[in-house]
Residue frames relative to the residue before (quaternion, step in Angstrom):
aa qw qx qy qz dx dy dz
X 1.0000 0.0000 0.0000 0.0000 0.00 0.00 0.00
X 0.3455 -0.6874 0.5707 0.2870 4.10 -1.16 0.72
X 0.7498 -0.5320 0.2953 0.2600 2.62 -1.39 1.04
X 0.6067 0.4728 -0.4016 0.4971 3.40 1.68 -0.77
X 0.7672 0.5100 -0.2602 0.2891 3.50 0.37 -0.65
X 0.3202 0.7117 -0.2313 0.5809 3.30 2.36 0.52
X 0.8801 0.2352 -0.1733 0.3742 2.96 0.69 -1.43
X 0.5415 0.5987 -0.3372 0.4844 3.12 2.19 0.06
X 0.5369 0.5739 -0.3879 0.4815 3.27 1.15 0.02
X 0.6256 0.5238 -0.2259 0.5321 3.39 0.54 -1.38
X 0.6204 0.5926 -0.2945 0.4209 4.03 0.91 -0.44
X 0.7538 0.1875 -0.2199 0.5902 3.16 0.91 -1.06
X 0.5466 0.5226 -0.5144 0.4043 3.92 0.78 0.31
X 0.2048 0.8834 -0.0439 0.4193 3.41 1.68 0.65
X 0.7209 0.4750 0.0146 0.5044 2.31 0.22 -2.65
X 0.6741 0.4590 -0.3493 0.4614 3.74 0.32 -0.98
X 0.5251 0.6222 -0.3572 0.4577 3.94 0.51 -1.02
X 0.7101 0.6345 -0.1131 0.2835 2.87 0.15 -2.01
X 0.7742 0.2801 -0.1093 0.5569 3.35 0.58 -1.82
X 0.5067 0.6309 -0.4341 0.3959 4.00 0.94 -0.26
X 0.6045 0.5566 -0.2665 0.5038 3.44 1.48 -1.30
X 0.7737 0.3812 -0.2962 0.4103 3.23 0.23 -1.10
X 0.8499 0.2759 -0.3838 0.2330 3.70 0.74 -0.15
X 0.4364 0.6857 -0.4006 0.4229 2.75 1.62 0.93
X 0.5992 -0.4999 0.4197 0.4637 3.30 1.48 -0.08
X 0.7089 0.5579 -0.3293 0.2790 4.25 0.27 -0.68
X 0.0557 -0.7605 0.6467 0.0176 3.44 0.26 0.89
X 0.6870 0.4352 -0.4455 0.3745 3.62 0.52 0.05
X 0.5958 0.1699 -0.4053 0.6722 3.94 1.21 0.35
X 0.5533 0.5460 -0.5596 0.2873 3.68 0.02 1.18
X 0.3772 0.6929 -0.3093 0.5310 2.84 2.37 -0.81
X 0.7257 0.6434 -0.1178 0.2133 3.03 0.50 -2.35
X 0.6921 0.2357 -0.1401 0.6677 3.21 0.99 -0.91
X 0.3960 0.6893 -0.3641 0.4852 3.66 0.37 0.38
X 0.8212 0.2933 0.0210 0.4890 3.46 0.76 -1.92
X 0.4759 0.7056 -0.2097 0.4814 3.13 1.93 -0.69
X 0.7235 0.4118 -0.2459 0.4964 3.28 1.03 -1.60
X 0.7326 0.5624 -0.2191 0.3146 3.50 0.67 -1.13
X 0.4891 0.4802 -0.4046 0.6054 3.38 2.08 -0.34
X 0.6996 0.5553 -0.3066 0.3289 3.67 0.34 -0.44
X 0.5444 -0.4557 0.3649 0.6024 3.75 1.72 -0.90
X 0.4395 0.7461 -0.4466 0.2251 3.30 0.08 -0.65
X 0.2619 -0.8395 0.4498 0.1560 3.81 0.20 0.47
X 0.5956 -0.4477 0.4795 0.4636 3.67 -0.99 0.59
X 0.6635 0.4125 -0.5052 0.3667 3.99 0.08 -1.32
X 0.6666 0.5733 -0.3243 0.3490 3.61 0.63 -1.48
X 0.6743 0.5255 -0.2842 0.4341 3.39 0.67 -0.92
X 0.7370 0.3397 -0.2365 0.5343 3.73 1.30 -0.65
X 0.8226 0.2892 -0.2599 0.4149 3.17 0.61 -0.24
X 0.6911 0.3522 -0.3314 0.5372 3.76 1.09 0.09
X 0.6400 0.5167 -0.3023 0.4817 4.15 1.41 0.00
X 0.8035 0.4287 0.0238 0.4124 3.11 0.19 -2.03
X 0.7525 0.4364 -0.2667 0.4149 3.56 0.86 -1.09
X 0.6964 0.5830 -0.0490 0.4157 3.31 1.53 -0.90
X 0.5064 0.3759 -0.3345 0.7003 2.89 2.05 -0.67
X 0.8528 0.2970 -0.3884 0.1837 3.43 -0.22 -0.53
X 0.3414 0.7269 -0.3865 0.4534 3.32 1.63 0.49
X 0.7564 0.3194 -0.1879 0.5390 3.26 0.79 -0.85
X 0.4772 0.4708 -0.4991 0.5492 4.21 1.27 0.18
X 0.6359 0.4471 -0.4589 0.4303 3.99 0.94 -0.52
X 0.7483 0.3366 -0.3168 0.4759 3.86 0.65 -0.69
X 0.5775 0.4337 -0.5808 0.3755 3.76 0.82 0.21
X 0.4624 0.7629 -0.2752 0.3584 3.65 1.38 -0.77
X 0.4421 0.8262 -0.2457 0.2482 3.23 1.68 -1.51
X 0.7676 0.4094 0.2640 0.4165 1.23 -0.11 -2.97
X 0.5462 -0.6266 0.4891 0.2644 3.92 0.56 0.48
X 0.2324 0.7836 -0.4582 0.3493 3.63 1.05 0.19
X 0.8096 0.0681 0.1485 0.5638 3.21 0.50 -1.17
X 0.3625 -0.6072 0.6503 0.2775 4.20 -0.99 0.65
X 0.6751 -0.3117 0.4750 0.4706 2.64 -2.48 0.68
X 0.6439 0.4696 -0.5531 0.2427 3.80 -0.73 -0.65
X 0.7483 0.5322 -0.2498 0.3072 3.29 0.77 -1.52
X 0.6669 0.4868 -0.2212 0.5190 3.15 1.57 -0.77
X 0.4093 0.5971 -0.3420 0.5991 3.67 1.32 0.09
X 0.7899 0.3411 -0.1915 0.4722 3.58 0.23 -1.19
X 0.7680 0.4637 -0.2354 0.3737 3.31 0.93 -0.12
X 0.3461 0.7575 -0.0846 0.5471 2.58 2.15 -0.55
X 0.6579 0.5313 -0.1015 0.5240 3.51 0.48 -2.08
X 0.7375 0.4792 -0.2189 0.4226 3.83 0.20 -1.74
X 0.5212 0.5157 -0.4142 0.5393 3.91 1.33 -0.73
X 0.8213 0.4974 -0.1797 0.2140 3.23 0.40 -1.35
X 0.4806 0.6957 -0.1269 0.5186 2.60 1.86 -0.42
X 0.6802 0.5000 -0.1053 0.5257 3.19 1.46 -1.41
X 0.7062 0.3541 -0.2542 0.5579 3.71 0.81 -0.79
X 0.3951 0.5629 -0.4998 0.5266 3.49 0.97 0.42
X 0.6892 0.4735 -0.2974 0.4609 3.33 0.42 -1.43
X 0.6407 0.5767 -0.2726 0.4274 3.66 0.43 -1.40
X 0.5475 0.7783 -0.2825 0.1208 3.42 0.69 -0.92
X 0.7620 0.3527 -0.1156 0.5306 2.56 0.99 -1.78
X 0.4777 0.6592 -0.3571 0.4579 3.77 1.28 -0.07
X 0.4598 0.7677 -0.3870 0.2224 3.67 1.18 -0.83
X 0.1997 -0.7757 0.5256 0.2865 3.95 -0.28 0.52
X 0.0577 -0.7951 0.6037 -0.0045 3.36 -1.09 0.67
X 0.2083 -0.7493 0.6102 0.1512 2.79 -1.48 1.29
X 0.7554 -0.2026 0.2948 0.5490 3.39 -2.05 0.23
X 0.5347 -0.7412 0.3548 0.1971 3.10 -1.89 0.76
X 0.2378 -0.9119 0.2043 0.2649 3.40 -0.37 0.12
X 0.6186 -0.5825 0.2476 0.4654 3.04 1.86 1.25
X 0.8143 0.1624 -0.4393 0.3427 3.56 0.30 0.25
X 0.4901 -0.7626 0.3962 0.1455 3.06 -1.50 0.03
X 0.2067 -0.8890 0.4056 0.0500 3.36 -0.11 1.33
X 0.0376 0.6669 -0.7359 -0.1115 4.22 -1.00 0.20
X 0.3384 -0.6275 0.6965 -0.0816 2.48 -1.61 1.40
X 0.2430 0.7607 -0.5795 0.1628 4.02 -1.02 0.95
X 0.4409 -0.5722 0.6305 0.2839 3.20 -1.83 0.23
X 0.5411 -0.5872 0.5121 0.3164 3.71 -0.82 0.43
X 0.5075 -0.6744 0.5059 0.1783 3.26 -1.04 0.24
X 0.5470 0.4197 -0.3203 0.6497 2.45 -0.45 1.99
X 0.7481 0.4754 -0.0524 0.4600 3.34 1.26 -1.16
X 0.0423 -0.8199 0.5637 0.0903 3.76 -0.36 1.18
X 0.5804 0.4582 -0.5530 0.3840 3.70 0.49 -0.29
X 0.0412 -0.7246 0.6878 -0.0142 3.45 -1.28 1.20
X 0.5696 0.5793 -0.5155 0.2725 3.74 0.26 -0.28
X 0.7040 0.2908 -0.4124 0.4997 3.97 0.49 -0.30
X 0.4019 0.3662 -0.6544 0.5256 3.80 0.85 0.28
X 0.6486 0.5278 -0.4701 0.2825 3.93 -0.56 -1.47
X 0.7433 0.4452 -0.2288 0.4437 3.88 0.51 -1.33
X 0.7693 0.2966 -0.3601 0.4366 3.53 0.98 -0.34
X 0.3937 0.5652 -0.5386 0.4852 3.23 1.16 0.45
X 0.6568 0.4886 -0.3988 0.4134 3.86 0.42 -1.13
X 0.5839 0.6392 -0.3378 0.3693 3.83 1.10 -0.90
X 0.8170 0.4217 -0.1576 0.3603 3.28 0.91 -1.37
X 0.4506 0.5939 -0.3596 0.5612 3.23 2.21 -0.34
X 0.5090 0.5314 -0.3099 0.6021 3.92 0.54 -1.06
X 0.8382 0.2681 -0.1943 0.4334 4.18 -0.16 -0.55
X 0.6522 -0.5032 0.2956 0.4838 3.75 1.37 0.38
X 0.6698 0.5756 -0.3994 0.2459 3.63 0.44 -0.59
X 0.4919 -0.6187 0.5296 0.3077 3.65 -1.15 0.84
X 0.1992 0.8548 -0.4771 -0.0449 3.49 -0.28 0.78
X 0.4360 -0.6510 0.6099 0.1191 3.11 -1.06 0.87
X 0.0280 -0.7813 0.6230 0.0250 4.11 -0.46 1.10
X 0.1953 -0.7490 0.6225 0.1157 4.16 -0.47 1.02
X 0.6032 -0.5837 0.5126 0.1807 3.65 0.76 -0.27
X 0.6549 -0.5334 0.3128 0.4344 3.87 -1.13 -0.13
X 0.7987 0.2043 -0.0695 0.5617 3.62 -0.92 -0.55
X 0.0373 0.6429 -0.7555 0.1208 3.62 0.01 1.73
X 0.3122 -0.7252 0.5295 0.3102 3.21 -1.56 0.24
X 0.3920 -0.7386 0.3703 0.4046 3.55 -0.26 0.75
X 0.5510 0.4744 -0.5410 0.4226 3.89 0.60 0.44
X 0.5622 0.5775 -0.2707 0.5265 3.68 1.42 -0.06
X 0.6564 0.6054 -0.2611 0.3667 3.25 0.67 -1.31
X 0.6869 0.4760 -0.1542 0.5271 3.08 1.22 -1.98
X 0.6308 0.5395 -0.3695 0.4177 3.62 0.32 -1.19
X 0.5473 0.5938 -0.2832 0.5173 3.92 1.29 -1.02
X 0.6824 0.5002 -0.2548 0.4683 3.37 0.31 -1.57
X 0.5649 0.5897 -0.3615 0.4500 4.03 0.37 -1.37
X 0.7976 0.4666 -0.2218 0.3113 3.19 0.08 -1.80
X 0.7161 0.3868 -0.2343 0.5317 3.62 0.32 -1.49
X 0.3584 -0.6698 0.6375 0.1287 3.52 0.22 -1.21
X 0.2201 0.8564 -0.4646 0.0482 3.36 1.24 0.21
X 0.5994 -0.3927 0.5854 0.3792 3.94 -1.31 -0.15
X 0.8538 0.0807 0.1445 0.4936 3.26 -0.25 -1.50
X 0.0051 -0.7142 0.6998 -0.0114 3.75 -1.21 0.63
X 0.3283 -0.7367 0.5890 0.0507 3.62 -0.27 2.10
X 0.2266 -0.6522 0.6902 0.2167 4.11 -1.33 0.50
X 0.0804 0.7258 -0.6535 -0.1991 2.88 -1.07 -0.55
X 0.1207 0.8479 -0.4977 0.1373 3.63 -0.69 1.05
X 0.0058 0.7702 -0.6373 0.0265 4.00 -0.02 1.26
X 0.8904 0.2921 -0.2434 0.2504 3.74 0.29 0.45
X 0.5655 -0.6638 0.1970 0.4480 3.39 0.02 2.10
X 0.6954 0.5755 -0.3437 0.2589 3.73 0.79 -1.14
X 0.4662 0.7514 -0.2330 0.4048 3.13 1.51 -0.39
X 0.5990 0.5805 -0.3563 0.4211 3.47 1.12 -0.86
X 0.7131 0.4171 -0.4202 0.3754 3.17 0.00 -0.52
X 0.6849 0.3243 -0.3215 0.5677 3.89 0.96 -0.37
X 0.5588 0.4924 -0.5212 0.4167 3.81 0.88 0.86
X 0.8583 0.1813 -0.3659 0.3107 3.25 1.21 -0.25
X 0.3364 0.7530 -0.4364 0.3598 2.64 1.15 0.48
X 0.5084 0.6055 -0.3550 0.4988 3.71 1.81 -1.04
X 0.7478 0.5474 -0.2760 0.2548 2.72 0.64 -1.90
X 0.4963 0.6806 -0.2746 0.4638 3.66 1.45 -0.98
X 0.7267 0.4568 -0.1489 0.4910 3.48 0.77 -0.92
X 0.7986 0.3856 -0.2142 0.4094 3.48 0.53 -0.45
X 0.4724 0.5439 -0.4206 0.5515 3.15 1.80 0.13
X 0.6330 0.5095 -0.3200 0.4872 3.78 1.13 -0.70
X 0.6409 0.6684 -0.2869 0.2453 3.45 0.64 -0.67
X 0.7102 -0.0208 -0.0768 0.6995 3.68 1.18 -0.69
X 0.1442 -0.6610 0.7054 0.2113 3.94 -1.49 -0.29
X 0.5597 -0.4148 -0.7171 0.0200 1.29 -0.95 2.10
X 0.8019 -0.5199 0.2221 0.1932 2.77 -1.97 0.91
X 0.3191 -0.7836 0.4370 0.3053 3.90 -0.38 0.62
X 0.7983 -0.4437 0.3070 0.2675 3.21 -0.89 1.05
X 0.1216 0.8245 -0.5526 0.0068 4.16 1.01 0.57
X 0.1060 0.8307 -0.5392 -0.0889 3.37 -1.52 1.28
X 0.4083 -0.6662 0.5181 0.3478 3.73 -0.08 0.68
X 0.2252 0.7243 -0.6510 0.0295 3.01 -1.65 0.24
X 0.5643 0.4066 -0.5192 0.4967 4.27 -1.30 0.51
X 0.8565 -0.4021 0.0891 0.3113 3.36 -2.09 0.94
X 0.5255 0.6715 -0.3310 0.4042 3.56 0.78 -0.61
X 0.6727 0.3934 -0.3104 0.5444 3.75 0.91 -0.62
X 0.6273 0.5716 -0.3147 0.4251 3.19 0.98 -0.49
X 0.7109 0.4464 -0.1358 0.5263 3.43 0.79 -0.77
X 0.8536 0.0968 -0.0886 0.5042 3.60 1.40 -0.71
X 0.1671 0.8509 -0.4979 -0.0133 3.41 1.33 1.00
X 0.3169 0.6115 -0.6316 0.3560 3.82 0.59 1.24
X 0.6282 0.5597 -0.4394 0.3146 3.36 0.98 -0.16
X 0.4499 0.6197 -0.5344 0.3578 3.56 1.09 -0.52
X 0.7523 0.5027 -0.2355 0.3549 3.57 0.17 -1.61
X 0.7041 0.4755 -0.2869 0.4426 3.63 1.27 -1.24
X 0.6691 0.5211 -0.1765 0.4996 3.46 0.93 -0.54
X 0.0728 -0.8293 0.5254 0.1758 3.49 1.00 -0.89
X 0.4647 0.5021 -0.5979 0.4176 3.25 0.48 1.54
X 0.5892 -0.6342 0.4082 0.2897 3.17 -1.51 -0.13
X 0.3378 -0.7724 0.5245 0.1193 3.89 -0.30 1.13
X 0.1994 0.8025 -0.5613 -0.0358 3.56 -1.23 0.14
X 0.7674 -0.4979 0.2388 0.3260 3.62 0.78 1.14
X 0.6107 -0.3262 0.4922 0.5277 3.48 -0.96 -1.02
X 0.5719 0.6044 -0.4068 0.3770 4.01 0.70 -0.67
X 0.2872 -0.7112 0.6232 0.1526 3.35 -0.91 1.51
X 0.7884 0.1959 -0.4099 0.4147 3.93 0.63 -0.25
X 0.3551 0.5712 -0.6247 0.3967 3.58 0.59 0.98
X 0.4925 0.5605 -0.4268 0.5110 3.74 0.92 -0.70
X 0.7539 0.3509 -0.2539 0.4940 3.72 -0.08 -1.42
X 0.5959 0.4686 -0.3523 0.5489 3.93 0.36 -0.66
X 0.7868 0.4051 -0.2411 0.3985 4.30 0.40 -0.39
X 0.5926 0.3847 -0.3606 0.6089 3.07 1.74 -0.95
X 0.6948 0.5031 -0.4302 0.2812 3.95 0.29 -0.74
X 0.5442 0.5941 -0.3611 0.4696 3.62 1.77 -0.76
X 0.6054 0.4391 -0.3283 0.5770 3.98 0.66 -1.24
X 0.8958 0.2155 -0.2851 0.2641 3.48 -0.28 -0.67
X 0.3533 -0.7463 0.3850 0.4124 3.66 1.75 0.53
X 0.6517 0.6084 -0.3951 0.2213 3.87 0.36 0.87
């Protein structure tokens, strides 16, 4: 086995740890085993995509399933957030690649951690990225968008009600500069309604932070 495929293993053997911490409340052995892995090799990607994404996939279906209350899912929630903070500054980065990217939650929208992680993705892959966080307003968003001129402009949207104020964003940010920046959607809602790619005519990519980078690098040929 390669050493990379060790430390991706050893990531999702993790994942269990990981989510035990978080519903117990202990962001200080979520840290712990966090910093642990990363003294050992374990890469930031591994850490997001074979820990964090997987635990918190499965706080969204215990959340579902009433298993667990909005608090619990908050606190568990928080302790990620808490964690990709940490991770942050750890983030490899290559040379730049000149474009610029903003990353947001529609308005309306509070779940920000799989926006946050695909921002870290697109930083890790050269892009300048600009992260707004949850509950952009879209007279902000746009007024943002105008100014910089970005390449790419990331959604992020996990709740059906939301649609209507995605396309309605989405409507707006095509007005906002010429030419248009490169607009992809992305969090549970695409999943559940991938008619929106086609109805919208943008480009969708799930919960996967490197599908984001793989769509923005395909649209923008880089």
């Amino acid at each position: 086995m390669s050493a990379t495929a060790s430390h991706l293993t050893r990531a999702h053997a993790l994942a269990g740890d990981y989510l035990r911490a978080q519903l117990a409340g202990d962001s200080r052995e979520a840290l712990r085993l966090v910093d642990d892995a990363l003294a050992s090799g374990v890469s930031v990607r591994d850490l997001h995509l074979g820990v964090i994404e997987p635990a918190q996939r499965e706080i969204g279906r215990l959340w579902q399933e009433n298993a667990i209350g909005v608090a619990e899912e908050h606190l568990a929630t928080s302790i990620s957030q808490l964690v990709l903070a940490r991770l942050y500054r750890h983030l490899p980065r290559v040379g730049g690649n000149g474009h610029v990217a903003v990353v947001a939650c529609i308005e309306g929208e509070h779940h920000e951690l799989g926006a946050r992680m695909g921002a870290d993705f697109l930083e890790m892959a050269g892009f300048d990225v600009r992260f707004l966080g949850a509950n952009v307003p879209r007279e902000s968003l746009v007024a943002l968008v105008r100014r910089l001129r970005p390449a790419v402009v990331g959604l992020s949207i996990a709740m059906t009600f939301n649609i209507p104020a995605l396309e309605a964003t989405v409507a707006e940010l095509r007005a906002a500069a010429d030419p248009a920046p490169t607009i992809l959607v992305g969090g549970v809602v695409v999943e559940m309604a991938p008619e929106l790619a086609q109805r919208l005519d943008v480009c969708v990519f799930g919960g996967d932070a490197e599908a984001l980078v793989a769509r923005c690098k395909e649209k923008l040929g880089c």
